[in-house]
DSSP file (Angstrom, degrees, kcal/mol; ACC not computed):
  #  RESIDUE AA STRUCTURE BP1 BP2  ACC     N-H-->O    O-->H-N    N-H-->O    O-->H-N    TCO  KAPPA ALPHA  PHI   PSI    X-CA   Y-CA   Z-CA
    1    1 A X     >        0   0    0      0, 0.0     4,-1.3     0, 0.0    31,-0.0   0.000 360.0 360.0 360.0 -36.6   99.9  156.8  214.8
    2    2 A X  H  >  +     0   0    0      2,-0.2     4,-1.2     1,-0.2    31,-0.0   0.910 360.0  52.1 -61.8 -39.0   99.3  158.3  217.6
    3    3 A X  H >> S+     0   0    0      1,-0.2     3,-1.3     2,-0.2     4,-0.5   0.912 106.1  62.6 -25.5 -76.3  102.3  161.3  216.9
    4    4 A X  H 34 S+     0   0    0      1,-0.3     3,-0.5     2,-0.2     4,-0.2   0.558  99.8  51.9 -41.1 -69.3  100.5  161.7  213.5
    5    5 A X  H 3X S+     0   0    0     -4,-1.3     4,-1.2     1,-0.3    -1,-0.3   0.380  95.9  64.4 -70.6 -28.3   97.1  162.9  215.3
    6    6 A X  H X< S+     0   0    0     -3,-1.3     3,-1.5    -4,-1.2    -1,-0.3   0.956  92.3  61.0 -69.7 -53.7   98.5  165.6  217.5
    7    7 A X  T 3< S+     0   0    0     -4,-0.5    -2,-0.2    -3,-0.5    -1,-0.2   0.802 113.3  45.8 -64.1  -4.9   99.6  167.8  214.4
    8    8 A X  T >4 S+     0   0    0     -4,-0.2     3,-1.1     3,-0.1    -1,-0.3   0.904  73.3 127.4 -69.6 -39.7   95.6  167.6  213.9
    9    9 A X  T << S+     0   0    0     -3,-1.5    19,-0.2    -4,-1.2     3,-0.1   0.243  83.4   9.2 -22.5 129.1   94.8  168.2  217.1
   10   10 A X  T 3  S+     0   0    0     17,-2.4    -1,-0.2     1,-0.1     2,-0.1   0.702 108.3 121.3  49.7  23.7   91.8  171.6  216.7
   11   11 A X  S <  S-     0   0    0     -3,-1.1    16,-0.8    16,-0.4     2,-0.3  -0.559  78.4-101.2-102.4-176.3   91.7  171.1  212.6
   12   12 A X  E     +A   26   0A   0     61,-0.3    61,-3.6    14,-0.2     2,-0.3  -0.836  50.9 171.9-112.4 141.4   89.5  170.4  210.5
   13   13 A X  E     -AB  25  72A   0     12,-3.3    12,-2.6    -2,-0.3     2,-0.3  -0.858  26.9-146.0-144.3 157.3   89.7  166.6  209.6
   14   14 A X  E     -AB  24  71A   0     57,-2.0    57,-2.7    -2,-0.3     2,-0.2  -0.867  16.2-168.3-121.4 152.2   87.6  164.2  207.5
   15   15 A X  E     -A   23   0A   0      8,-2.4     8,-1.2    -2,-0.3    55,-0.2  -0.919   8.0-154.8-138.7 116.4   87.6  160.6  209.0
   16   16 A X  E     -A   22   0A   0     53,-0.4    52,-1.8    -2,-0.2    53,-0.5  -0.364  24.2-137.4 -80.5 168.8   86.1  157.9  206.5
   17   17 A X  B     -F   67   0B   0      4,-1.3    50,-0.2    50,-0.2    -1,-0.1  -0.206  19.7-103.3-123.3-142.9   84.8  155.0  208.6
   18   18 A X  S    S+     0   0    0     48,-1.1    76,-4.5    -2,-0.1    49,-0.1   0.588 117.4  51.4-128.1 -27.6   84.9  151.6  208.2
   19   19 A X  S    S-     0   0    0     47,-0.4    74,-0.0    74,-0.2    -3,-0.0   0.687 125.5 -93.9 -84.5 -23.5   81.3  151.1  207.0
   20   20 A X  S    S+     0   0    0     73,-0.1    71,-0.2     1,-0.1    73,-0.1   0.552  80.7 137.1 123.2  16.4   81.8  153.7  204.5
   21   21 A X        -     0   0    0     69,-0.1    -4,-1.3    24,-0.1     2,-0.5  -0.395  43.6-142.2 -82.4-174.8   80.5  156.9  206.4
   22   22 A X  E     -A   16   0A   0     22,-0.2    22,-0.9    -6,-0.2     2,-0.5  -0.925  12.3-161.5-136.4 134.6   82.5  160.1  206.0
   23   23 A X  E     -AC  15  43A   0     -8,-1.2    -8,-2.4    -2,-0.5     2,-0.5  -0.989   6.5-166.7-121.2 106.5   82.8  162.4  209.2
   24   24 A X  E     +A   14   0A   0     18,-2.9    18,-0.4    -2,-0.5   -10,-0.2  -0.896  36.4 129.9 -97.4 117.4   83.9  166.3  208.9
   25   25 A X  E     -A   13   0A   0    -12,-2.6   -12,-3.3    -2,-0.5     2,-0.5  -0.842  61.6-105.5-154.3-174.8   84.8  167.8  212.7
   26   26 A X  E     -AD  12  39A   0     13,-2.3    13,-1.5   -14,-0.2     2,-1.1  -0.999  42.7-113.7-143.1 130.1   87.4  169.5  214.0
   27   27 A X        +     0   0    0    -16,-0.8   -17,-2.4    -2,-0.5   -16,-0.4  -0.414  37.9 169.1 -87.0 111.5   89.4  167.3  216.0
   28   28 A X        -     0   0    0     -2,-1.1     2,-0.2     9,-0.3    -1,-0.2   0.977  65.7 -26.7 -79.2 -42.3   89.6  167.9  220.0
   29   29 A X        -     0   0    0      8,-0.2     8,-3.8   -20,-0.1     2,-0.4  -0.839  53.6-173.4-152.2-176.8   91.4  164.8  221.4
   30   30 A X  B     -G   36   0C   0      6,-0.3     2,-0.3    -2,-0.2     6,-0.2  -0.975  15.0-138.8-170.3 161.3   92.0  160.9  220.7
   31   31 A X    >   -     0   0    0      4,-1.2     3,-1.5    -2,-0.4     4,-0.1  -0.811  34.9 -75.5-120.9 167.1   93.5  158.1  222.5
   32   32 A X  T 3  S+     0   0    0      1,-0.3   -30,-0.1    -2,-0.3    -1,-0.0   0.843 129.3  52.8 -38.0 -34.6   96.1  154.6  222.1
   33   33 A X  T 3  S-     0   0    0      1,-0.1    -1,-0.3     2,-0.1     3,-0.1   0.483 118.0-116.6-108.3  21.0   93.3  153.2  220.6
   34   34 A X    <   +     0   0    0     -3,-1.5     2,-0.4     1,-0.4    -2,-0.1   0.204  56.8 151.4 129.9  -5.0   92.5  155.6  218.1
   35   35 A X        -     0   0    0     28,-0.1    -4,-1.2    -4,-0.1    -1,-0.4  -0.585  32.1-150.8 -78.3 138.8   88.9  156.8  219.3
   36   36 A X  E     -GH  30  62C   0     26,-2.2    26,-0.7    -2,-0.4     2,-0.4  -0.669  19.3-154.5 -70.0 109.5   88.3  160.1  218.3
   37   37 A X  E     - H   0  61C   0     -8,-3.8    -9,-0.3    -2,-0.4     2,-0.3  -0.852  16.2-176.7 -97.6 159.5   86.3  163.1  219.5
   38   38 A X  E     - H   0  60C   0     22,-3.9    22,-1.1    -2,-0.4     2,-0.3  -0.949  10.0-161.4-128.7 166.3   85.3  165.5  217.3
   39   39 A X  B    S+D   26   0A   0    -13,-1.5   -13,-2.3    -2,-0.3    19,-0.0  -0.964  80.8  30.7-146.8 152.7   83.3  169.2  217.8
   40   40 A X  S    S+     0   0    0     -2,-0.3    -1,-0.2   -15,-0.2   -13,-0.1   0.876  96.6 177.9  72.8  32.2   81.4  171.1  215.1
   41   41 A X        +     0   0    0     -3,-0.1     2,-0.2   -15,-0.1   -16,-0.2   0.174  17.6 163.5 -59.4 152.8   80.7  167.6  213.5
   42   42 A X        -     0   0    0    -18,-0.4   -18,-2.9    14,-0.1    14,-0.2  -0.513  30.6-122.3-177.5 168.8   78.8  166.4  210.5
   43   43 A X  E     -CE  23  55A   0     12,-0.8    12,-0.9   -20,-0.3     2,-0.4  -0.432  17.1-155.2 -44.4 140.3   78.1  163.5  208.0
   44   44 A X  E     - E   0  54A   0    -22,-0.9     2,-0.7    10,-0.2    10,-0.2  -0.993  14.2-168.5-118.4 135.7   78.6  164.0  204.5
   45   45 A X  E     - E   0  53A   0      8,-3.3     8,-1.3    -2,-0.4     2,-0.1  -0.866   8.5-144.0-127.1 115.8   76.4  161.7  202.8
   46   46 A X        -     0   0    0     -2,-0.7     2,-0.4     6,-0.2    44,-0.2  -0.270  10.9-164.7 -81.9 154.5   76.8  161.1  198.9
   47   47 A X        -     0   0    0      3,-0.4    41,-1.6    39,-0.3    42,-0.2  -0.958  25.3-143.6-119.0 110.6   74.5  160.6  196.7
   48   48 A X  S    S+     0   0    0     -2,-0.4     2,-0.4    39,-0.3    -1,-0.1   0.913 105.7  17.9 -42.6 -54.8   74.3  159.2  192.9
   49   49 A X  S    S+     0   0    0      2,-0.1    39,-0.1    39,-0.1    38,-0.0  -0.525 126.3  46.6-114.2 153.5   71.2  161.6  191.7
   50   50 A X  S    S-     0   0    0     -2,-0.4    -3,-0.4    34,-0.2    38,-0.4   0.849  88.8 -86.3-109.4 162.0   71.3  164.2  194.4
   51   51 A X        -     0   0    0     33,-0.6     2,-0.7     1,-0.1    33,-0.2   0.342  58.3 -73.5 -45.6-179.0   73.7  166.4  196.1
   52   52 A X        -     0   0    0     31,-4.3    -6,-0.2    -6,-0.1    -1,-0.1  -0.794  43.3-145.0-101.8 121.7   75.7  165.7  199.0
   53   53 A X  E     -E   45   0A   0     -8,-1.3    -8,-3.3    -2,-0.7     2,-0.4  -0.300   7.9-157.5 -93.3 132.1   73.3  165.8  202.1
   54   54 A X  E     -E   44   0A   0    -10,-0.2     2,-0.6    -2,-0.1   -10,-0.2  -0.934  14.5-176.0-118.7  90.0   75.6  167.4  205.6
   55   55 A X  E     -E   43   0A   0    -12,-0.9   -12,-0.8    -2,-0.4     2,-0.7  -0.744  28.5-122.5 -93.0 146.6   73.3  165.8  208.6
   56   56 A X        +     0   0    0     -2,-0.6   -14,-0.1   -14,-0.2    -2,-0.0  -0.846  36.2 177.1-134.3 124.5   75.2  167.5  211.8
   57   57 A X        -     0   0    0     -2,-0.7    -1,-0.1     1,-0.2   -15,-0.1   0.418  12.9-173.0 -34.9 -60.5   76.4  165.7  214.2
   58   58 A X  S    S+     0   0    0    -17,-0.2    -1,-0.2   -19,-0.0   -16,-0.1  -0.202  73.6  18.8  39.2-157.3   78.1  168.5  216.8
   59   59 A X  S    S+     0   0    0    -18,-0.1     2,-0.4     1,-0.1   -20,-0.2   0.062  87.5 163.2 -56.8 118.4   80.2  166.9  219.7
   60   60 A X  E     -H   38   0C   0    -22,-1.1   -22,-3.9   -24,-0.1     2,-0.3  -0.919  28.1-155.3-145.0 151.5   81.0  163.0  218.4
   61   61 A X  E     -H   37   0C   0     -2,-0.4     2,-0.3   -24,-0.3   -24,-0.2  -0.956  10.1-161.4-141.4 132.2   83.3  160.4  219.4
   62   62 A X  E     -H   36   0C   0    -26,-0.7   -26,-2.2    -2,-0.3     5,-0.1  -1.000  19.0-122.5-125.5 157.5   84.2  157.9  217.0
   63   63 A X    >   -     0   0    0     -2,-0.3     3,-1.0   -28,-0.2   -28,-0.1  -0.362  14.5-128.4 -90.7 157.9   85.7  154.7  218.0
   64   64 A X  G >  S+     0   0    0      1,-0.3     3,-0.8     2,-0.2    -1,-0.2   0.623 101.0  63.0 -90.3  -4.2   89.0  153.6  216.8
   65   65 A X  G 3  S+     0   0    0      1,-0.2    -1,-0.3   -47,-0.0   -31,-0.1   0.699 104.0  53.5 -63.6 -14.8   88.2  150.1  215.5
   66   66 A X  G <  S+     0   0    0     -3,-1.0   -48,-1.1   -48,-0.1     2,-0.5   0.407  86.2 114.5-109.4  21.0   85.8  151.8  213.0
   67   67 A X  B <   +F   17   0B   0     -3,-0.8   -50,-0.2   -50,-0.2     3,-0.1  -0.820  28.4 162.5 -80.8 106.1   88.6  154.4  211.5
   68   68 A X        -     0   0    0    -52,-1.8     2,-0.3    -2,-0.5    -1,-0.2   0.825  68.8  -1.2 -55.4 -70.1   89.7  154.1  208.1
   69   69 A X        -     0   0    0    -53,-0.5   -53,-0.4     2,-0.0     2,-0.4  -0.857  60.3-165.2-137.5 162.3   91.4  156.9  206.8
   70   70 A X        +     0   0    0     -2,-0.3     2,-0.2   -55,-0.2   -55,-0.2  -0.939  23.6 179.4-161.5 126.2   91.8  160.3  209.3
   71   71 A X  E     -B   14   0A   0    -57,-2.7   -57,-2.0    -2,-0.4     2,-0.3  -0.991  33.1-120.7-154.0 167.6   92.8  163.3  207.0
   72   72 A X  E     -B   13   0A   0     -2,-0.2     2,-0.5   -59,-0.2   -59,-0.2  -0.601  37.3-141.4 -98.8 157.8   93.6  167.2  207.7
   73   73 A X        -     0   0    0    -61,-3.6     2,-2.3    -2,-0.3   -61,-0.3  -0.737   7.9-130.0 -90.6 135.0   91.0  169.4  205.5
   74   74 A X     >  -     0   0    0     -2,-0.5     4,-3.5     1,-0.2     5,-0.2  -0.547  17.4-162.1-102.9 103.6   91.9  172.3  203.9
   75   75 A X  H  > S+     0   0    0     -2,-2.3     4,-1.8     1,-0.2    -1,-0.2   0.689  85.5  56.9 -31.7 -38.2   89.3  174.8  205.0
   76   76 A X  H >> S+     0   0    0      2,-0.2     3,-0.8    -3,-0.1     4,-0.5   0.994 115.8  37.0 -64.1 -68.8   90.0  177.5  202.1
   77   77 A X  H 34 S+     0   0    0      1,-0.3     3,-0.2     2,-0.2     4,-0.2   0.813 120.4  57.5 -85.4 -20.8   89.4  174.7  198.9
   78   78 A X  H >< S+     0   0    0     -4,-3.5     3,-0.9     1,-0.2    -1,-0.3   0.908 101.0  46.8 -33.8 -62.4   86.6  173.4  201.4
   79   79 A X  H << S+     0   0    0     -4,-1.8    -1,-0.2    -3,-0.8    -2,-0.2   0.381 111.9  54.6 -86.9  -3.8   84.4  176.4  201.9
   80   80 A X  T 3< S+     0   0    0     -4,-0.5     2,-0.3    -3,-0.2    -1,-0.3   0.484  83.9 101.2-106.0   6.8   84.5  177.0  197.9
   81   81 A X    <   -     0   0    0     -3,-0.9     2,-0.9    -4,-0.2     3,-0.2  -0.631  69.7-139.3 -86.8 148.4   83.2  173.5  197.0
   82   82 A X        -     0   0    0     -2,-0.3     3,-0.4     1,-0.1   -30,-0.1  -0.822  18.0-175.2-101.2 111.7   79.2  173.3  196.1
   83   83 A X  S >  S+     0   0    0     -2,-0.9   -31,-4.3     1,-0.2     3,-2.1   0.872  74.5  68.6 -80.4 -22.0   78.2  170.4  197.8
   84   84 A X  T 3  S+     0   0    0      1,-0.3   -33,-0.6   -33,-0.2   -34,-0.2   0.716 103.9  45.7 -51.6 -27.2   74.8  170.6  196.4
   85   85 A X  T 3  S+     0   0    0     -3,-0.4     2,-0.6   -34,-0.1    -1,-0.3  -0.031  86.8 102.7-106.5  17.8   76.2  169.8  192.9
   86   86 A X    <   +     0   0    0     -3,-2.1     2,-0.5    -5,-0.1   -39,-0.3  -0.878  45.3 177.9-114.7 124.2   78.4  167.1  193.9
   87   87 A X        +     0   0    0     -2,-0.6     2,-0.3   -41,-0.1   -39,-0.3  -0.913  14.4 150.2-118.3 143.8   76.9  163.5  193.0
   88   88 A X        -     0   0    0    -41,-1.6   -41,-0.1    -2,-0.5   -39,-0.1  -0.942  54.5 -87.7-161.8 140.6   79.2  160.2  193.8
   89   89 A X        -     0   0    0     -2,-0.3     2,-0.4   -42,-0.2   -42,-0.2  -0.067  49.2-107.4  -1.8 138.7   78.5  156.8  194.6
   90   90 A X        -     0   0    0    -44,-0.2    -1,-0.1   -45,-0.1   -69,-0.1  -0.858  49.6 -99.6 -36.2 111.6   78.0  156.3  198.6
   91   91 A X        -     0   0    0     -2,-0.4     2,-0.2   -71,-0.2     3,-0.1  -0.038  32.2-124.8 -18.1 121.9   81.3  154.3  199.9
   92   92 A X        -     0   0    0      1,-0.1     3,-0.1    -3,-0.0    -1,-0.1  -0.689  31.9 -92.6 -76.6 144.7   80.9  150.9  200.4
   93   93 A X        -     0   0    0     -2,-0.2     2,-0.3     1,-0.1   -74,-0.2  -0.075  53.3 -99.7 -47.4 152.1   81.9  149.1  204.2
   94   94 A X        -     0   0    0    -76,-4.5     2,-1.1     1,-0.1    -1,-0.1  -0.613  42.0-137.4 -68.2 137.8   85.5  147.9  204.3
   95   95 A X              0   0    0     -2,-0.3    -1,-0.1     1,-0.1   -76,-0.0  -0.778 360.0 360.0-112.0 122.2   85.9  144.2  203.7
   96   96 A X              0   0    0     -2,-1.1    -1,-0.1     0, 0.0    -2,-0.0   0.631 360.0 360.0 -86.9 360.0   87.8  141.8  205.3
C-alpha cells in the first residue's frame, strides 16, 4: 500500500474515514501504518436538505486504522463542482 501512496505524495486526495467522514488535503507524508498528514485540509460534510458544508481543517494527520478509501482528486473537475447545490445522504461508520 504503501508504494501506492508515494504517487500521491503533494496531491490533492480525498480520504473517506472509517466513521464515514470525508477529508480533502493535499497529501505531505504517511507511514507503514497508513497515518496520514495532510495540509490545506478540510471536511466535506453532506447534507440531505442543504449543501455540502467545507469546515477547514489546515495541517491534519489522520490515523491509519481509521482509513477507508485514500483517492487522487482531480483538481480541474473539482474546482467546477458547486458544492452548495450538492445534497447526499451523510456516510454511515464502517461496520464490522
Amino acid at each position: 500500500m504503501s508504494t501506492a501512496l508515494e504517487s500521491y505524495i503533494n496531491r490533492t486526495v480525498a480520504i473517506v474515514t472509517s466513521d464515514g467522514r470525508m477529508i480533502v488535503g493535499t497529501l505531505k507524508g504517511f507511514d507503514q501504518t497508513i497515518n496520514l498528514i495532510l495540509d490545506e485540509s478540510h471536511e466535506r460534510v453532506f447534507s440531505s436538505s442543504q449543501g455540502v458544508e467545507q469546515v477547514v481543517l489546515g495541517l491534519y494527520i489522520v490515523r491509519g486504522d481509521n482509513v477507508a478509501v485514500i483517492g487522487e482528486i482531480d483538481e480541474d473537475t473539482d474546482s467546477t463542482l458547486d458544492l452548495g447545490n450538492i445534497r447526499a445522504e451523510p456516510l454511515n461508520s464502517v461496520v464490522h
